[in-house]
C-alpha positions in Angstrom: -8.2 -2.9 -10.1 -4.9 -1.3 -10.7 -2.0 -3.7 -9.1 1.7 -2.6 -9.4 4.4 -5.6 -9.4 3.0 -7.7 -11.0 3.4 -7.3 -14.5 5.1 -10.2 -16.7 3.6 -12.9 -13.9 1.2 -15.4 -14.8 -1.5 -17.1 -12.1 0.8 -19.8 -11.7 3.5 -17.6 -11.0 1.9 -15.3 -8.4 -0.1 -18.1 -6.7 3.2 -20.1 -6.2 5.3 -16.4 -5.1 1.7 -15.5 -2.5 1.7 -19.6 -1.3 5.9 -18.9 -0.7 4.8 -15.3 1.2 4.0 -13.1 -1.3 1.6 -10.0 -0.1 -1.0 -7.5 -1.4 -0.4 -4.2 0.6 -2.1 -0.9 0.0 -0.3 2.0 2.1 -1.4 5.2 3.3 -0.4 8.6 2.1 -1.7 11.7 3.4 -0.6 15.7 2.0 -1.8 18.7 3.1 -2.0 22.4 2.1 -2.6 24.5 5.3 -7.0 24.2 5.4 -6.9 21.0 3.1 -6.1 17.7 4.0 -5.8 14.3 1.6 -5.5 11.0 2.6 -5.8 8.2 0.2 -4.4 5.0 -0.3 -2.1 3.8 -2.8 -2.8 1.2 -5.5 -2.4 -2.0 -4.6 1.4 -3.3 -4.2 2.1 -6.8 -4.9 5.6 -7.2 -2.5 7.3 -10.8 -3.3 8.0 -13.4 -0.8 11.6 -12.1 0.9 11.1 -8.4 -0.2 10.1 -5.7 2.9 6.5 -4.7 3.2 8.3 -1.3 4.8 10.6 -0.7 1.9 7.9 -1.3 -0.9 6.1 1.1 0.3 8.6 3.8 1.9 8.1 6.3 -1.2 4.5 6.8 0.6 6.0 7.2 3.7 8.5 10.3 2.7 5.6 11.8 0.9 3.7 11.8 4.0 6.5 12.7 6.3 7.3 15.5 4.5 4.1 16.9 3.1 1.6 15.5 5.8 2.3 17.5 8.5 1.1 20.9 7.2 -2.8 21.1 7.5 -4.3 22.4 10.6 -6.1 20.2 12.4 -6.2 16.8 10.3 -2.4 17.0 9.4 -1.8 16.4 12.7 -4.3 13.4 12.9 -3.6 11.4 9.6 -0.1 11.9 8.9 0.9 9.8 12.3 -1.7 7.3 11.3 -0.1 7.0 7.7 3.4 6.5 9.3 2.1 4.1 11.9 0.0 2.5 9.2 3.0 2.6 6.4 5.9 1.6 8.8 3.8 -1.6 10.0 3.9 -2.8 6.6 0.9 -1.4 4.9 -2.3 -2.9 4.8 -2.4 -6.7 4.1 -4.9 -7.0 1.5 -3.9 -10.5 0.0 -7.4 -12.4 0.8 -9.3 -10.0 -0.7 -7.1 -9.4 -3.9 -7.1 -12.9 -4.3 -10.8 -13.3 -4.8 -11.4 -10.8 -6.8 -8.6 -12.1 -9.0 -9.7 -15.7 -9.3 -13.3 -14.4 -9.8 -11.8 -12.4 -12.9 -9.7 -15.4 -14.6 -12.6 -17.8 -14.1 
C-alpha cells in the first residue's frame, strides 16, 4: 500500500503524530471525457495532527472541479459527490491503515 507523507517517519514517530490527531484520508477524484467517466480515489494521504484534511487534499478537488463536470450523465453524478466527499475532509481511513500497518512490521 502506497502512502504519501509519510516518508522519513518511523512507527514511533507516526503512532505518537496519529495518538496527537494525525489522519489517513483517501479523497475522491473524478474526470471525464464527454461518454467516459473516472472516479477513483487517491493514494492514501497521511495529514499530520494540526494540518487540514481540506487542504491536503484540495489538488483532488480542482482536478475534479474542473475536469469532472464534462461527462454526460455520470459527470453530473460523481463530480458533486467528489467535492462533497473532498471538501468534508476525505475519507478517514486511519483504523484500517493502522492494521494493516502493524500487521506488516510485526
Amino acid at each position: 500500500m502506497k502512502i504519501v507523507g509519510i516518508e522519513g517517519l518511523s512507527a514511533a514517530q507516526l503512532r505518537d503524530e496519529v495518538d496527537r490527531g494525525g489522519r489517513f484520508v483517501v479523497y475522491g477524484w473524478c474526470v471525464s471525457f464527454l461518454i467516459l467517466t473516472l472516479k477513483r480515489s487517491s493514494d492514501v494521504t497521511f495529514v499530520r495532527a494540526g494540518n487540514s484534511r481540506v487542504g491536503a487534499g484540495l489538488g483532488w478537488t480542482v482536478l475534479s472541479f474542473f475536469l469532472g463536470w464534462w461527462g454526460f450523465p455520470w459527470g453530473f453524478i460523481y463530480t458533486p459527490m467528489v467535492l462533497i466527499q473532498n471538501l468534508g475532509g476525505g475519507t478517514d481511513v486511519t483504523p484500517s491503515v493502522l492494521a494493516s500497518l502493524e500487521a506488516e512490521l510485526g
